[in-house]
C-alpha positions in Angstrom: 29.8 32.2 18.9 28.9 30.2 15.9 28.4 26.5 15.7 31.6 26.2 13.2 33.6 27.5 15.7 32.2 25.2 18.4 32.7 22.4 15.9 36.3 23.3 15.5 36.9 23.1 19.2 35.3 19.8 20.1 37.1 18.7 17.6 40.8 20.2 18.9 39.7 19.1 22.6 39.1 15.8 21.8 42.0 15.3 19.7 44.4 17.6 21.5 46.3 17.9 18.3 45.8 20.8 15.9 46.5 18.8 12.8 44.7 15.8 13.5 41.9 17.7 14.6 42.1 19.9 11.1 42.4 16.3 9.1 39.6 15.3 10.8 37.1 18.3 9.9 39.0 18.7 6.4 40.2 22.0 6.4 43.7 23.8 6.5 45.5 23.8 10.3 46.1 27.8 9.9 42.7 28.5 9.3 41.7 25.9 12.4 44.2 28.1 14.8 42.6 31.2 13.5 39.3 29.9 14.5 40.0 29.0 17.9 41.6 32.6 18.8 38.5 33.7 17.5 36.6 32.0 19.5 39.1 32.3 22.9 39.0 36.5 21.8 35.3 36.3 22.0 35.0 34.8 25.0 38.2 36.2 26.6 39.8 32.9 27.7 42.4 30.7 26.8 40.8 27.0 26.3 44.2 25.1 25.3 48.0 25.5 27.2 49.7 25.2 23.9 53.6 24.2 23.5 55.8 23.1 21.1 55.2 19.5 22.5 51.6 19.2 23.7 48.1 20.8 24.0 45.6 20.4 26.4 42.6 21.7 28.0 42.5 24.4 30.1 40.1 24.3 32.7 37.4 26.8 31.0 38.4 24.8 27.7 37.2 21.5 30.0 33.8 23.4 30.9 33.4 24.7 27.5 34.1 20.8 26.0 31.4 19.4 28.2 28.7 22.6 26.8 29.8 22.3 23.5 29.3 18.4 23.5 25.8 19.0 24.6 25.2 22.1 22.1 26.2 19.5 18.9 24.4 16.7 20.4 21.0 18.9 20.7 21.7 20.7 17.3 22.4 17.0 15.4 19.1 16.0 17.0 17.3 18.9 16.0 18.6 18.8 12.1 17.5 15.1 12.2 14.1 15.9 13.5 13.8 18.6 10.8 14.7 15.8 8.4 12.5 13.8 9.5 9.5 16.0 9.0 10.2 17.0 6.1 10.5 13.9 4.7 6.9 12.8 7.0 8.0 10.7 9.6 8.3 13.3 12.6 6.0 16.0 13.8 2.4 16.2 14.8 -0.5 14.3 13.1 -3.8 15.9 14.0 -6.0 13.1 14.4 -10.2 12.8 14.3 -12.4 9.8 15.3 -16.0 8.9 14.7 -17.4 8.0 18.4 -17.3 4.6 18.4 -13.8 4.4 16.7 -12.3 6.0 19.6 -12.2 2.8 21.8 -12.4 0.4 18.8 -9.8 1.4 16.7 -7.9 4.6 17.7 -5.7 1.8 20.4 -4.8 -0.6 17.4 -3.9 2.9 15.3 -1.8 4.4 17.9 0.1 1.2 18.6 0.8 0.8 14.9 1.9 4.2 14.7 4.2 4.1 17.6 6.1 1.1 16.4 6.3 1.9 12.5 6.5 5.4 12.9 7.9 6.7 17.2 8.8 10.4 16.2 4.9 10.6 15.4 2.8 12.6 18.1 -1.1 11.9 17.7 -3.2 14.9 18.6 -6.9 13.5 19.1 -10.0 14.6 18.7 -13.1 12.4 19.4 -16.7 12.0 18.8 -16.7 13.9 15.6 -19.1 12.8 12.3 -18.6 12.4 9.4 -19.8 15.8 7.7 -17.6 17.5 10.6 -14.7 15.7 9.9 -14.7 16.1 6.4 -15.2 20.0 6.6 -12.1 20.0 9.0 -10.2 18.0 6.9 -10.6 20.6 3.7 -10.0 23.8 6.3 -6.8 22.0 7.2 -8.3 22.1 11.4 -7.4 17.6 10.6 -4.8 16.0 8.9 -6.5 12.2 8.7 -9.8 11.4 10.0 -11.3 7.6 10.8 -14.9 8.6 9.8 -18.0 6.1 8.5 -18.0 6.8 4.6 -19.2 8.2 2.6 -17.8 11.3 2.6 -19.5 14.7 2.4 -18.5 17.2 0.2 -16.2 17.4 -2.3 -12.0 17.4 -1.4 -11.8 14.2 0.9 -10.2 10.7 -0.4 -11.0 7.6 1.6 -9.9 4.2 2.0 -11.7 1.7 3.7 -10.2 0.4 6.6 -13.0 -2.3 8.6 -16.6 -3.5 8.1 -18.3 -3.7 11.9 -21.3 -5.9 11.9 -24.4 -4.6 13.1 -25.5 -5.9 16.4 -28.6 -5.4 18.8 -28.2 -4.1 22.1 -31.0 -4.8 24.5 -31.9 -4.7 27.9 -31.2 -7.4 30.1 -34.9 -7.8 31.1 -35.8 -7.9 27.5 -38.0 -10.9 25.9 -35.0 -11.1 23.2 -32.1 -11.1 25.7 -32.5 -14.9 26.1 -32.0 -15.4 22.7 -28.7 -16.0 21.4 -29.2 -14.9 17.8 -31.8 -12.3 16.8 -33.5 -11.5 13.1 -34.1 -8.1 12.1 -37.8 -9.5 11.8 -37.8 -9.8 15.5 -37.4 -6.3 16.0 -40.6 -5.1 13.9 -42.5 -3.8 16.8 -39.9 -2.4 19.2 -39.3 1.0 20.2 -35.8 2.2 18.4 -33.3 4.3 20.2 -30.9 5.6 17.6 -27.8 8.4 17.3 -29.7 12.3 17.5 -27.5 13.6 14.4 -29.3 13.4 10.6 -25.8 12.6 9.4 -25.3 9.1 11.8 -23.9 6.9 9.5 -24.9 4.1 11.8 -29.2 5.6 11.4 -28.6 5.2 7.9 -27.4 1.5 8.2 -30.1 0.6 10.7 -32.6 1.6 8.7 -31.1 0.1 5.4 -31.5 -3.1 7.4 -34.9 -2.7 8.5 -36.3 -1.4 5.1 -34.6 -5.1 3.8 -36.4 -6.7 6.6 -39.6 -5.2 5.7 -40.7 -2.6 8.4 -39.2 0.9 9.0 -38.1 1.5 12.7 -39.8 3.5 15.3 -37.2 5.4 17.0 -38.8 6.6 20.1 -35.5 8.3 21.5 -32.4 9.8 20.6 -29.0 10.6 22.2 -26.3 12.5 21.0 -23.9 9.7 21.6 -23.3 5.9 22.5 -22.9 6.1 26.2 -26.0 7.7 26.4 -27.8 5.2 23.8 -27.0 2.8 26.2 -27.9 4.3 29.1 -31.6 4.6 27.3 -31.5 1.0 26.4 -30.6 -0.5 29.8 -33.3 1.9 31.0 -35.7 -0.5 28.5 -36.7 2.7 26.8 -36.1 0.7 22.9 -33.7 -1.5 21.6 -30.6 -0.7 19.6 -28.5 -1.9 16.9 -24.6 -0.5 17.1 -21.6 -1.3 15.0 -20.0 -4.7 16.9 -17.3 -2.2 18.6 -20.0 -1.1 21.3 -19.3 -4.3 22.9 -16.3 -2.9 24.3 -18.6 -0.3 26.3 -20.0 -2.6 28.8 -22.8 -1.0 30.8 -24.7 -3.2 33.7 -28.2 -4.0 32.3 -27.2 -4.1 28.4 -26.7 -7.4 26.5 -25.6 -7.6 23.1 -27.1 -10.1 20.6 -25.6 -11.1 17.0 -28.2 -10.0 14.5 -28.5 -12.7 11.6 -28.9 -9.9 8.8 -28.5 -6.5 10.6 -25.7 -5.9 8.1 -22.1 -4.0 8.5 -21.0 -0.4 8.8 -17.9 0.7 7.0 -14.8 2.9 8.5 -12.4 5.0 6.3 -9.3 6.5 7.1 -9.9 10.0 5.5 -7.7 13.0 4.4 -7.5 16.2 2.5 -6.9 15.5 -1.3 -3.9 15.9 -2.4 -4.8 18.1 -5.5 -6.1 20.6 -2.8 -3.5 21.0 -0.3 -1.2 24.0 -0.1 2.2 24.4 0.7 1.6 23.7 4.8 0.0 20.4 4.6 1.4 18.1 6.9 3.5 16.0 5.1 3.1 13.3 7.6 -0.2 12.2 5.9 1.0 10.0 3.0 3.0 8.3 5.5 0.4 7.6 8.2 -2.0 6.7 5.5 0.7 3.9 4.0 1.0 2.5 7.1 -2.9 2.5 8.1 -4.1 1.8 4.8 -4.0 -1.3 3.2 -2.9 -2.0 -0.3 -5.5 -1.9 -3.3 -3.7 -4.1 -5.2 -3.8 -7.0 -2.1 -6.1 -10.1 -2.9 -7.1 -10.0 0.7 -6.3 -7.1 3.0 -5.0 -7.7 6.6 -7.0 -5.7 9.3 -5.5 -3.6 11.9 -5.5 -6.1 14.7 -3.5 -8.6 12.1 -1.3 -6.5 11.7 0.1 -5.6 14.8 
């Protein structure tokens, strides 16, 4: 049975009218008849009572309308789908996320992509780094990353999408949580605790700010992410500074503080270069990115939460 010959049909049943139904689908009534005693040899029924003065269903012609409506419907959805993809506004984007930018950002990013672009499925993958994003990006394992620049390697494009400020996290029994705004000065002879990888973005930036301040920080512990860091700080083990987003992680015994020059941390929408994708890159990409990114050529550039 092929899908002309279904066409054909749906178009006779609804019609009942050979000629209006060949009008209809542009194409000569003899070769419309032929069709349909294909299709009624093939499946060895009669779908129409035929006279000189009428036609009409027959009841395996009625079973057979109701099937064949459903069959078009699913294949028209199908080819649109496949249109859309092709064209990248269907299909599934593969999406990684720096820790912190999985409760900071990756909410404002999925909402903007559901409303601008709903035949878009995001497959997530958290708490990656930068170097690990970037190396997934250029195997093709990520189609866009949200990653603290800059980049590592050669391959990856970025555009910068925020600037967090820096802020200190403390304990709640700490001499500095009773002050509302804190110096980087104030921090010269406190135990740090900072992110365990050599390639935190956020270490770097911490210890930018403390070099400007003068001092270079002791970091007494690690932990290999920001619930943990937290966990160390409310245990008064150091003091920390985090990009402003932590705020959103509040844990009993932590207070956060505004730091009067801790500085900002950037975050970058990143993806493969185009120069070095092959022929199976997702073409959704481009179109995520337009939609995420903001325009160079803007005087000012909207965040994400203005522009939902």
């Amino acid at each position: 049975m092929e899908l002309r010959h279904l066409r054909y049909f749906a178009a006779v049943a609804d019609t009942c009218h050979f000629g209006q139904a060949a009008e209809q689908l542009h194409v000569a009534q003899p070769a419309l008849s032929y069709a349909i005693r294909q299709l009624e040899t093939e499946l060895d029924v009669t779908l129409f009572y035929r006279t000189t003065r009428q036609v009409s269903l027959t009841p395996a012609g009625e079973f057979l309308r109701a099937e064949a409506a459903r069959i078009l419907a699913g294949v028209d959805d199908a080819e649109r789908g496949v249109r859309r993809i092709a064209r990248g506004r269907g299909g599934l984007l593969r999406l990684g996320l720096t820790g912190t930018a999985a409760f900071s950002h990756l909410p404002r990013i999925a909402r903007i992509v559901k409303r601008e672009m709903p035949d878009v499925a995001l497959e997530i993958h958290a708490d990656m780094l930068t170097p690990v994003q970037c190396d997934s990006l250029r195997s093709g394992a990520l189609d866009l990353g949200v990653l603290r620049p800059p980049a590592v390697g050669d391959g990856v494009e970025l555009t910068v999408i925020d600037a967090e400020s820096l802020v200190l996290a403390v304990s709640a029994d700490h001499r500095l949580a009773a002050e509302p705004v804190v110096s980087m000065a104030d921090l010269r002879a406190e135990p740090f605790v900072g992110y365990a990888s050599r390639d935190s973005a956020v270490n770097d930036a911490v210890l930018r700010s403390c070099r400007s301040a003068g001092f270079v920080p002791d970091r007494a512990h690690t932990a290999p992410g920001t619930a943990v860091l937290l966990a160390l700080v409310a245990a008064d083990l150091g003091v920390a500074v985090v990009p402003e987003s932590v705020r959103a992680l509040p844990l009993d015994g932590v207070v956060f503080r505004d730091l009067l020059d801790g500085g900002t941390v950037e975050l970058a929408l990143a993806w493969r270069r185009a120069a070095d994708r092959d022929s199976h890159a997702n073409p959704l990409v481009g179109s995520v990115v337009d939609i995420l990114a903001p325009a160079p050529s803007r005087e000012s550039v909207p965040s994400l939460e203005e522009r939902l």
